[in-house]
C-alpha positions, 0 to 999 in steps of 0.5 A: 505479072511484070518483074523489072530487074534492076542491076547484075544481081551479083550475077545470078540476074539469068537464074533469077529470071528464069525463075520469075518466067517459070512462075508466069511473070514477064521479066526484063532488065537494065542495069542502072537506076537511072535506066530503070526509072527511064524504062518506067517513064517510057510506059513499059510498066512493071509490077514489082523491081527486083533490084541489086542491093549494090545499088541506091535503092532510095535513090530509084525509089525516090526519083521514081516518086517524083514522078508518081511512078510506084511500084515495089521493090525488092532488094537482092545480093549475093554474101550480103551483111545483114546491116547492108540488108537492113539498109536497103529496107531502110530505104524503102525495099520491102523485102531483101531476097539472098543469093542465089535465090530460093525458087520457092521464096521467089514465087513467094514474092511474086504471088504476095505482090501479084493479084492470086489473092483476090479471087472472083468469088461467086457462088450466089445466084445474085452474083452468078448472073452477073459474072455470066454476064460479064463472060459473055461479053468480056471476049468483045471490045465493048466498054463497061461500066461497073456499078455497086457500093464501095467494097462490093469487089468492082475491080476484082469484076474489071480484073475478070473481064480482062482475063477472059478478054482476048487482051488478057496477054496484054497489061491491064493498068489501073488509074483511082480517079479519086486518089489523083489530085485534079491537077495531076490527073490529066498528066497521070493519064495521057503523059507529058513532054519535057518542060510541060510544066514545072517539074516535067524534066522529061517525056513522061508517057501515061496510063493510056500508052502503058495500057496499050493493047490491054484494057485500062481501068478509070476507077471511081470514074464520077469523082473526075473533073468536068473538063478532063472528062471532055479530053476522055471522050475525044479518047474514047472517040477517037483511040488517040490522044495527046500527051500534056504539052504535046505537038501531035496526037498519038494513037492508043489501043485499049479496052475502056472498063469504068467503075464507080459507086454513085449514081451517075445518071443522076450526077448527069442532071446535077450536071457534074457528069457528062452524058455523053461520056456515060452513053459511050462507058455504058455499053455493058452494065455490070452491076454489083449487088452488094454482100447482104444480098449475097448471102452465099458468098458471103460465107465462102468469102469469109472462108478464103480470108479465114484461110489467107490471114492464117497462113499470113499470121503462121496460125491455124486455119479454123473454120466458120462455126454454124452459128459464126456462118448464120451470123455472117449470112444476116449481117448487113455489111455496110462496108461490104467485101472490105468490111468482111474481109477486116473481120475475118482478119481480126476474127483469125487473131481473136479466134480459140478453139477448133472452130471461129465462133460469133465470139470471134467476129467483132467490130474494130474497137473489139465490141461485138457485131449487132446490127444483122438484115441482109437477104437470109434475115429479110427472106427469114422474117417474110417466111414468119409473116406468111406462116402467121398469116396462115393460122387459122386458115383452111386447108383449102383456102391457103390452096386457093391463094396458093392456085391463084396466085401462080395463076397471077404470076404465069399471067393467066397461063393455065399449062404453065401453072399447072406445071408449077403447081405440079398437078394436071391441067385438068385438075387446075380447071376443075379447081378454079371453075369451082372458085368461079362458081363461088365468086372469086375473081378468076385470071384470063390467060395473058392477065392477072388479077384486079391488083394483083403485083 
């Protein structure tokens, strides 16, 4: 967390910094508007402005627009009229903090503009596999490209990465390629000089010297243009690139992660997608597996926004029912984390009683959720096709299959099976010298069975 402070602050700039770093974030000050746009145009970066209510917030607000630079800001004074407090929200202020500050109210604002509410949540073995991986490899310098549906939690994955990087002290900036117009974006990532183009009233340093030292996320990376993508690879290559107008190449420190939610060998035979870009992103893979195939995290996920969105609307935490739990556990999610996480929102609002029941879990429009699959209703379905199967079977025919197929599945290994099976090796040879001697087709060791998957 980056806290700029913008002003005196009526003097109380010292308590209130001291508060900030005691809360982890990283503090600085200047003591004008134009100082502080300056300060953000240099690539310094922040995440939140505490800014002297004395001062013309719309202005800062306002210049900082003009050159695409947002960050939030929270307006703060000493003895301040309550019409003056409304002013500053007026002009684009999102909170108005009295001093002398309240140490509790600023950690407050801090964790509310910070990423503590967007934890990695994984407790299903689809998704425990890949944050494993991402782990492992999150200590190298290797680029990543993270892959899964809209709303599986891609950046949450990238935000995980660089915290357990060794960059993690340094910033990790986040550019959406697709919210950028094309004709912006090249400037929004390698900056510009004065007079670049119209508009380009000073040096304007971009998301790849703000990142220096840290790790930069190209969010949505395939919904970039051709021929910028050409400028990344030389990036990428070469640690240096050029700012939009610039007479000489500068030299950049980062840690390259991509997401994005299409399929991206195929846009390369589309030709839309440069090969050779994605052979330099792809070093590592993180695939996301989406929510319906992740049945375990989708409840304790529809568990943490039970609790966020009650503390956010001043209500009772109430938790899944076992049926609001089933029900969540077969939905297909189409809209993944997103869409659960607005569910469990409305689901807070809508809830009564002790517990949030099915009642509770409903559509936008407030209709009930009907559509169900995901992995609990597949594997539920596939477990009622088997036990149908089997009526009217023997006993030892159902063995039989049971012996044969982990026969097939350990490729003919006879001390393996046994061990899975759970019966001595000796008892297996006996069982399948007696299914040999009525005919059945019997794996060799390193085989399977005619057919067999």
């Amino acid at each position: 967390m980056r806290v700029l402070i913008v002003g005196s602050l009526g003097g109380q700039s010292t308590i209130a910094t001291k508060i900030a770093m005691d809360r982890g974030a990283k503090v600085a000050q200047v003591d004008t508007i134009e100082q502080a746009t300056a300060y953000l145009r240099a690539g310094r970066g922040a995440d939140l402005m505490m800014v002297d209510v004395s001062l013309d917030i719309g202005a800062l607000i306002a210049a900082n627009e003009l050159e695409r630079i947002i960050v939030p800001v929270v307006a703060c004074g000493v003895n301040v009229r309550p019409e003056a407090a409304a002013g500053a929200i007026r002009a684009g202020a999102k909170e108005f903090i009295h001093l002398p500050p309240d140490p509790d109210l600023i950690g407050a604002v801090l964790a509310a503009v910070s990423d503590d509410d967007r934890p990695l949540v994984a407790r299903d073995p689809a998704m425990l596999g890949v944050v494993a991986l991402a782990e492992r490899i999150a200590p190298s310098e290797a680029s990543v490209l993270i892959t899964g549906e809209s709303g599986v939690g891609k950046e949450v994955m990238a935000r995980h990465v660089h915290k357990m990087s060794r960059r993690s002290s340094k910033p990790f900036i986040s550019v959406n390629c697709a919210a950028i117009p094309e004709n912006l974006l090249e400037s929004e990532l390698f900056g510009h000089e004065k007079g670049a183009f119209t508009g380009a009233v000073a040096r304007r340093i971009g998301k790849f010297e703000e990142a220096d030292g840290g790790t930069l996320l190209l969010d949505e990376i395939s919904e970039m243009d051709v021929r910028l993508q050409a400028k990344l690879l030389r990036a990428l290559q070469e640690r240096e690139i050029d700012r939009v107008g610039g007479a000489k190449p500068v030299k950049v420190n980062i840690r390259i992660i991509a997401t994005s939610n299409r399929d991206l060998p195929q846009a390369v035979r589309e030709g839309v997608f440069r090969e050779d870009l994605l052979f330099r992103l792809n070093v590592v893979n993180l695939a996301v597996p989406p929510l319906r195939d992740r049945p375990e995290d989708a409840v304790a996920l529809a568990d943490h926004f039970l609790r966020k969105y009650a503390k956010a609307n001043g209500v009772a935490y109430r938790p899944l029912s076992e049926a609001a739990k089933a029900q969540i556990t077969t939905r297909e999610w189409p809209g993944n984390v997103r869409e659960l996480e607005n569910a469990m929102h409305r689901a807070v609002l809508l809830a009564h009683g002790d517990h949030i029941t099915p009642e509770a879990i409903r559509s936008p429009d407030g209709s009930p959720f009907t559509a169900y699959g995901g992995t609990i209703a597949r594997r539920a379905a596939e477990a009622a096709g088997e036990a149908t199967n089997r009526v009217g079977r023997t006993v030892a025919e159902v063995e039989q299959d049971l012996i044969l197929d982990t026969l097939d599945h350990c490729l003919g290994n006879r001390t393996h099976a046994a061990t899975i099976l759970g019966i001595s090796i000796r008892t297996l040879r006996n069982k399948l010298k007696l299914y040999a001697d009525s005919g059945a087709e019997i794996p060799a060791p390193g085989e399977t069975r005619a057919g067999a998957a």
